[in-house]
N, C-alpha and C positions, 0 to 999 in steps of 0.2 A: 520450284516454288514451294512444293511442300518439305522440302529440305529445309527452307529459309525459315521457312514458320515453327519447324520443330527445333533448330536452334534456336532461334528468338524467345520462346517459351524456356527452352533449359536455361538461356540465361537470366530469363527473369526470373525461374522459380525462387532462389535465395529473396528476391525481393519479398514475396508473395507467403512465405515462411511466416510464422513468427518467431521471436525470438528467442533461444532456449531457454528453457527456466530450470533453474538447480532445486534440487528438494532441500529442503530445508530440516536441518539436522542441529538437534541443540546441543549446547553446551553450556550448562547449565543453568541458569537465568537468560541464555543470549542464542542467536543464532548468526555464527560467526561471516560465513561467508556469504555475501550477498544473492539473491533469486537470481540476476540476471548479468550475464556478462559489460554490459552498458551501464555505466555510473547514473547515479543519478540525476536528478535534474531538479532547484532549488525552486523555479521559476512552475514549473509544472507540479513540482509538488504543493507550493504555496496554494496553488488555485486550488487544487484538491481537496486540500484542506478546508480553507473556504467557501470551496461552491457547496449549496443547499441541494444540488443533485448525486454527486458525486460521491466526497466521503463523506458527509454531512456530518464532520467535529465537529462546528461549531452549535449543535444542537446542546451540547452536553461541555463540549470546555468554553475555556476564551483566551485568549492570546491577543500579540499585537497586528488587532486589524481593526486601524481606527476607521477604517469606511464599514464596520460591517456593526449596524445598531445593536441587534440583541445577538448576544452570547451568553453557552450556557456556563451554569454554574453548582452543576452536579459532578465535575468530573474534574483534577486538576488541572492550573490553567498549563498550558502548554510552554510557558517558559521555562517553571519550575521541573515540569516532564523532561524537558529535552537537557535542561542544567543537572541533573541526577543520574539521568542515562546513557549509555552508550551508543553509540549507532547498534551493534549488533545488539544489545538489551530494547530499544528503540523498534527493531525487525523484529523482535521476538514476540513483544505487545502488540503491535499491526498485525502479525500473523494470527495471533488466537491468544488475545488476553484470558480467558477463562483459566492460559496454563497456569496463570499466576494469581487467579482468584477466581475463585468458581461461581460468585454472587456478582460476578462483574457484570454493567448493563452495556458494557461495549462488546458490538460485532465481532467476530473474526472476520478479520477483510481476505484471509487467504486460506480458507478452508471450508471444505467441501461436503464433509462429513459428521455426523451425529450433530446434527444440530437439528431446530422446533420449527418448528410452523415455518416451511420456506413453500412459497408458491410456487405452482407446479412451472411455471417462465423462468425459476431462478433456480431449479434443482439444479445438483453438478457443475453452479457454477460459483466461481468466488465474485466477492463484492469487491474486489481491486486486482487488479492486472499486477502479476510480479512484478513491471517496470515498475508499476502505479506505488506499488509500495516503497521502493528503491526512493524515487521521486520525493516522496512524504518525508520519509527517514533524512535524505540531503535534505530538505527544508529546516525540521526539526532541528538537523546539528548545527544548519549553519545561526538558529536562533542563540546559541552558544558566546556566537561572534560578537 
């Protein structure tokens, strides 16, 4: 019996994992290869995009989301974002726009370090899951299409 249950657990560990995340290494404006081995995802990045909990862009840009009334108008709108950038230049700003401008009022969704006033519930931890960012980036390119 206890044989059964220590198999059972080995093989669900991989399930119970998450999933690796690569460090993110630039080159120059971009960061080439993607956080996480799993493509992204167009449909889960959209929502992200849009949900008021989540990444909260639409605080600051606007793009095409004719169900979503106010959108901001501090920050470019995300067609023109996504029509200029690359996917890897796309990962680079999700990671820590600040690299690319230091007055910037946009988050690093994926960094952990020297940053202001984070409450003590949210130290060490990033505002977007490596998938999460993957996710956004597929949305953003496929805005292209």
């Amino acid at each position: 019996m206890r044989f059964a249950l220590v198999i059972s657990l080995l093989l669900a560990l991989p399930l119970l994992m998450p999933l690796p995340v690569f460090a993110q290494t630039y080159s120059g404006d971009a960061i080439l290869e993607p956080l996480t081995q799993e493509a992204g995802n167009v449909m889960r990045g959209r929502a992200i995009v849009a949900s008021r909990q989540t990444g909260l862009c639409l605080l600051c840009h606007s793009g095409p989301f004719p169900e979503e009334r106010f959108q901001g108008n501090l920050a470019p709108d995300l067609l023109v974002s996504s029509a200029r950038l690359s996917s890897p230049q796309l990962r680079a700003r999700l990671v820590d726009a600040s690299r690319f401008n230091t007055n910037t009022i946009m988050p690093a969704y994926f960094r952990i370090n020297h940053l202001n006033r984070v409450a003590p519930q949210f130290a060490g931890k990033t505002i977007l899951s490596a998938q999460e960012i993957e996710d956004v980036v597929s949305f953003l390119v496929s805005l292209k299409q």
